[in-house]
C-alpha positions in Angstrom: 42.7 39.6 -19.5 40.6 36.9 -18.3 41.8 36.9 -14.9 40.9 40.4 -14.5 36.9 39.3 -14.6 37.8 36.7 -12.1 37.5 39.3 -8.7 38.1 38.6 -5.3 34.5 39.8 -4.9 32.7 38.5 -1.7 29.7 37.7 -3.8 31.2 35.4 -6.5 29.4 32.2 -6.7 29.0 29.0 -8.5 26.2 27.4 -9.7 24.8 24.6 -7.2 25.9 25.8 -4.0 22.0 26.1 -2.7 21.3 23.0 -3.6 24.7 21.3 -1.6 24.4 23.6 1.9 20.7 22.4 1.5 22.1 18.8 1.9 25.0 19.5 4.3 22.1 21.7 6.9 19.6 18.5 6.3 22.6 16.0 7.3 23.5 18.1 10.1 19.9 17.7 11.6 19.8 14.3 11.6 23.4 14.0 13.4 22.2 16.0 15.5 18.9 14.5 16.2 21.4 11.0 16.6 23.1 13.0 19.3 20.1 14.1 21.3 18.3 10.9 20.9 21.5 8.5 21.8 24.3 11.0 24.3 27.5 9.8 24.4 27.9 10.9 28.0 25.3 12.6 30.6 27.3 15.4 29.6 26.3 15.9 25.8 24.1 18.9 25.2 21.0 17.4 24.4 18.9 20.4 24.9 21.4 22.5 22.7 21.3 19.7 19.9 17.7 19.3 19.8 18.0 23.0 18.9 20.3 22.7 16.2 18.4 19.9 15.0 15.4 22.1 14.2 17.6 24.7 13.2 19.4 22.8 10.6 16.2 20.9 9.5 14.1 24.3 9.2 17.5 26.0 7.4 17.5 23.3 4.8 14.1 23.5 3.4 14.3 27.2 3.1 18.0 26.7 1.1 16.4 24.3 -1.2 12.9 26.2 -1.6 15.0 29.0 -2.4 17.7 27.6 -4.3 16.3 29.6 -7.6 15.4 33.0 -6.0 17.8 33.5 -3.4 20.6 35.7 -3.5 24.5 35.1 -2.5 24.2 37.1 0.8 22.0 34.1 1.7 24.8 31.6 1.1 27.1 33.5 3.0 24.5 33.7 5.8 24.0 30.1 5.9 27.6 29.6 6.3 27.8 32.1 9.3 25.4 30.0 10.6 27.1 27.0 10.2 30.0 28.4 11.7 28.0 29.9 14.4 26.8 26.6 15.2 30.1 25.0 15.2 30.9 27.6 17.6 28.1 26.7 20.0 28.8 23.1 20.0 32.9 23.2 20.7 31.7 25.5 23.8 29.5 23.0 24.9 31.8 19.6 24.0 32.7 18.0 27.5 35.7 16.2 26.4 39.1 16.5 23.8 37.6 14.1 22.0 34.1 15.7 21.4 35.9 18.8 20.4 38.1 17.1 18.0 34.8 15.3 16.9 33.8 18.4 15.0 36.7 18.8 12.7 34.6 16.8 9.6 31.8 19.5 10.2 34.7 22.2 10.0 36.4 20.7 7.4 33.2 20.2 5.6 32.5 24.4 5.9 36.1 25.3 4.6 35.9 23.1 1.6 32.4 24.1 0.7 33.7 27.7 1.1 37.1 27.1 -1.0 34.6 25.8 -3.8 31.7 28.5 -4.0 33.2 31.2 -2.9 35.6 33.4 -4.3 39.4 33.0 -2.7 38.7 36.5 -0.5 35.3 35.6 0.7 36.6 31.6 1.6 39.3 32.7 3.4 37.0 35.2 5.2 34.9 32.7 6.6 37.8 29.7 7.3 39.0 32.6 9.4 35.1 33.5 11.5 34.8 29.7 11.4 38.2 28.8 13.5 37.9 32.3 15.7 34.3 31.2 16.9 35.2 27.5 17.2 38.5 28.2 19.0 36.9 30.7 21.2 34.1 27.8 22.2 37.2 25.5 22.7 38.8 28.0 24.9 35.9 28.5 27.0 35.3 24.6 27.4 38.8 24.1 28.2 38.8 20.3 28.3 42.3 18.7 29.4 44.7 17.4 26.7 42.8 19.4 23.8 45.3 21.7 22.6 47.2 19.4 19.9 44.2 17.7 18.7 42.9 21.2 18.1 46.3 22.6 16.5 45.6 19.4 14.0 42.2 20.3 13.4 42.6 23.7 12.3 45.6 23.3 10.4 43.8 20.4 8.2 41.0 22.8 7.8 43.3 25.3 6.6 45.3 23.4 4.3 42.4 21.4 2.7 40.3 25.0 2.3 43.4 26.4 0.5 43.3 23.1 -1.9 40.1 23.2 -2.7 40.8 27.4 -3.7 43.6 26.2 -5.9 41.3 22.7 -7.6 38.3 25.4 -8.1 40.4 27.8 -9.2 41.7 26.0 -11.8 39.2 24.7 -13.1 37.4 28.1 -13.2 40.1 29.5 -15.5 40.4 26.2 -17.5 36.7 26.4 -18.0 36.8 30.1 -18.8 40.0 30.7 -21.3 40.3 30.2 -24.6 43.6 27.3 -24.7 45.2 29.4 -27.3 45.5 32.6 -26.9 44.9 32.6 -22.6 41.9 35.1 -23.3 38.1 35.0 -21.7 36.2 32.0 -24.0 33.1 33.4 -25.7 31.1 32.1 -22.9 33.3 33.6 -20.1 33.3 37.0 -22.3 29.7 37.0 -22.3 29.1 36.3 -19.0 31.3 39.0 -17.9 29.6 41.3 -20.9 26.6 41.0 -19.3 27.7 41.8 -15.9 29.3 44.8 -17.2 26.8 46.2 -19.3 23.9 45.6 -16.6 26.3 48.1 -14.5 26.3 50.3 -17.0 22.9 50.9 -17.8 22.0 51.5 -14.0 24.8 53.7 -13.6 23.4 55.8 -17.1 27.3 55.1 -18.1 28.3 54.4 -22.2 29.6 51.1 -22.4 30.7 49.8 -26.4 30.9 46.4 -27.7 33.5 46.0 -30.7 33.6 42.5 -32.8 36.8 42.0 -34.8 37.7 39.8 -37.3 41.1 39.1 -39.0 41.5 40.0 -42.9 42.9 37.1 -45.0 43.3 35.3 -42.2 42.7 32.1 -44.4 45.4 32.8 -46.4 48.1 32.9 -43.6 46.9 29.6 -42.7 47.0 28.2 -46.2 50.4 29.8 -47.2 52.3 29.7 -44.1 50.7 26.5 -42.2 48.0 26.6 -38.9 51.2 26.9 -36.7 51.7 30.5 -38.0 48.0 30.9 -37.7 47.9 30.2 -34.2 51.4 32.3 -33.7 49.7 35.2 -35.1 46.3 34.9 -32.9 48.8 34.4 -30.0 50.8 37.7 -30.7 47.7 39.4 -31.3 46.1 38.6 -28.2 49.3 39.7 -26.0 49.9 42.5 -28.3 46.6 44.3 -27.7 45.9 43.2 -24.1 49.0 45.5 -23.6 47.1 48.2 -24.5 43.8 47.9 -22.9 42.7 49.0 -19.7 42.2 47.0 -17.0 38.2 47.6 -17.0 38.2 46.4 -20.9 37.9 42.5 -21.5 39.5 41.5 -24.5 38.0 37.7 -25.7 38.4 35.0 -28.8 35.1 34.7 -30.1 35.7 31.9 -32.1 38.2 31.0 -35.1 39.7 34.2 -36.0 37.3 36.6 -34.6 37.7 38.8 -30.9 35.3 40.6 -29.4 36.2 43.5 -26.8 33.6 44.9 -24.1 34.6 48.4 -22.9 33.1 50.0 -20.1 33.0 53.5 -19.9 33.5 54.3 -23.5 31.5 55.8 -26.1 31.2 56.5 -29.9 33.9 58.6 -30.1 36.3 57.6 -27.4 36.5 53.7 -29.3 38.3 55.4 -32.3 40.8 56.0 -30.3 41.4 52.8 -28.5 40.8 51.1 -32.2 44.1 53.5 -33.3 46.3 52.3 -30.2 45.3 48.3 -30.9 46.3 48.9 -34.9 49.7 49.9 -33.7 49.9 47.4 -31.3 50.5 44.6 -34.7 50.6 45.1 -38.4 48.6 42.4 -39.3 45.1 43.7 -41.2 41.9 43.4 -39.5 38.5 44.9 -39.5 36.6 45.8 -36.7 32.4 46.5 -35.9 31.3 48.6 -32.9 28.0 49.1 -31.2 27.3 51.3 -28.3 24.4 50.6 -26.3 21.4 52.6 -26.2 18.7 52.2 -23.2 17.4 49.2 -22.8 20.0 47.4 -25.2 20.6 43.5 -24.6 24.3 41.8 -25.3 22.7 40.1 -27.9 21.0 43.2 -29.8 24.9 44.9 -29.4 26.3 42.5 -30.7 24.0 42.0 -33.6 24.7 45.7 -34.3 28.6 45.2 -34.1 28.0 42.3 -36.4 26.3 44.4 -38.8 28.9 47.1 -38.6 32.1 44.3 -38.9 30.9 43.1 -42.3 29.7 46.4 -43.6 33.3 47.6 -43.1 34.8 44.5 -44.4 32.9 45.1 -47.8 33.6 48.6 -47.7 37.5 47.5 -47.6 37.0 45.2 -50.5 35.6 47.1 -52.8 37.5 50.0 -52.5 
C-alpha cells in the first residue's frame, strides 16, 4: 500500500535540498570567478563566466534565504537553471577537453536530481540537462569530442539512475513498517495529512478508521510471537486486497492499523468495514471519525480513538 503514496509526482521533495543547490550555485560562482580571473586559453569565455559568476552567487543567497518559504517549483527552477547554464557553457567551450570538463557539473545535477526528486521529475531534467548540453556541444563542434561526450552522458545517466534506486530505497526502508510492508505511522501520517488537506479544499468526505486486534495478546501467549507476527502479516495482505488504490492502509504500532480513506463518508465506511471482516476471521474492533470542517489528523484521530475503545467495551460487556 505504501508504495502507492510514493507518486511519480513532479513535486515530491526531500527535506534539505534548498539548503544543498544553495551550496552547489555558491561553488559554481567561485569556479567560475577562477575561470574569468585565470583563462585557460584566450579562448575561454570570460565575459560569459563573469556572468554566471553573478548569476550563481546572486541564485545562492536567494536558495538559502528561502530555504524555509520556498516552494518545490523553485527547486526545479534552479535546476533548469543549472542546466541552462551548463548549456551556455558547452556552446561556448573552445576545446574536447573544455567540453568534457563539465561532466562533474552535469554529473553533479543528475545526482542531486536522482536524490530530491521523485524518479519521473529526475529523469525529466537528466533528459533537459543532456538535450541543452548536447545541443551547445553540437553547435561548438570542437574536433575529436564525440566519444568523450558519448562517456559523459552515459556516466551521467547511469549514476542519476543509481542515485533513483539508493534514494529510493531508502525512502521505502524509512517509510514501511519491516513486518507487515505497510506505510509506518510516520509515513501514514504524512500521507494522512496530505490527503486530508485535499480533501477539505475540494469540500470532499474523507474518514479515518483506527483498528485494533481483539485478544491479540493471547495469540501471542498461546501460540508464540511467530504466529503473532504471521497473523499481522496475513492481515495486512488480506485487507490491502480489498482496498482501493486511493485508501492507505498502515501499522500504527503493535497490533493496531489505521486506514485513511479518501472520498468516503459515514455511511459508505460500513461497507468497506464489512468487505475487510471477510477478508480474515480473526476478531478485531475498529473506531471511525469523519472529518468535519476545519478538522486536524490529530483531532480525527482522537475521535477514532474514542470510538475504537468505546466499541471495544461495548463488545466486552455484552
Amino acid at each position: 500500500m505504501l508504495a502507492r503514496t510514493d507518486g511519480g509526482s513532479m513535486h515530491t521533495l526531500r527535506p534539505g535540498g534548498f539548503a544543498l543547490l544553495a551550496l552547489l550555485y555558491a561553488v559554481s560562482a567561485v569556479l567560475c570567478a577562477v575561470g574569468a580571473l585565470v583563462p585557460v586559453s584566450d579562448r575561454s569565455p570570460v565575459a560569459l563566466l563573469w556572468g554566471l559568476a553573478a548569476l550563481t552567487a546572486a541564485g545562492s543567497v536567494v536558495l538559502w534565504l528561502g530555504r524555509d518559504r520556498l516552494g518545490p517549483w523553485a527547486l526545479h527552477a534552479a535546476v533548469l537553471v543549472a542546466s541552462a547554464a551548463l548549456g551556455l557553457l558547452t556552446w561556448r567551450a573552445a576545446t574536447a577537453v573544455g567540453i568534457v570538463g563539465l561532466g562533474p557539473a552535469m554529473v553533479s545535477v543528475g545526482v542531486f536530481s536522482g536524490h530530491f526528486f521523485s524518479r519521473r521529475a529526475a529523469r525529466v531534467h537528466v533528459g533537459v540537462l543532456l538535450v541543452l548540453t548536447t545541443a551547445g556541444a553540437v553547435a561548438a563542434a570542437p574536433t575529436g569530442y564525440l566519444p568523450l561526450w558519448l562517456t559523459t552522458v552515459v556516466t551521467v545517466v547511469v549514476l542519476t539512475e543509481v542515485q533513483l534506486r539508493i534514494s529510493g530505497d531508502l525512502r521505502r526502508a524509512a517509510a514501511t513498517d519491516p513486518l507487515t510492508g505497510l506505510a509506518n505511522r510516520r509515513a501514514w501520517q504524512a500521507a494522512a495529512d496530505r490527503g486530508l488537506a485535499h480533501a477539505q479544499r475540494g469540500d470532499e468526505p474523507f474518514t479515518v478508521v483506527l483498528i485494533d486486534l481483539d485478544d491479540f495478546k493471547a495469540v501471542n501467549d498461546q501460540a508464540g510471537h511467530r504466529a503473532g507476527d504471521a497473523l499481522l502479516q496475513e492481515l495486512a495482505t488480506a485487507w490491502s486486497a480489498r482496498l482501493r488504490l486511493s485508501d492507505l492502509l498502515g501499522r500504527y504500532g503493535g497490533d493496531e492499523f489505521v486506514l485513511s480513506l479518501p472520498a468516503t463518508d459515514a455511511a459508505r465506511v460500513e461497507d468497506l468495514l464489512a468487505r475487510l471482516r471477510a477478508a480474515h476471521p480473526a476478531p478485531w474492533s475498529a473506531g471511525t471519525a469523519t472529518a468535519r470542517p476545519g478538522d486536524t489528523l490529530a483531532e480525527l484521530l482522537v475521535r477514532a480513538d474514542t470510538d475504537l475503545y468505546r466499541n471495544k467495551r461495548r463488545k466486552r460487556g455484552g
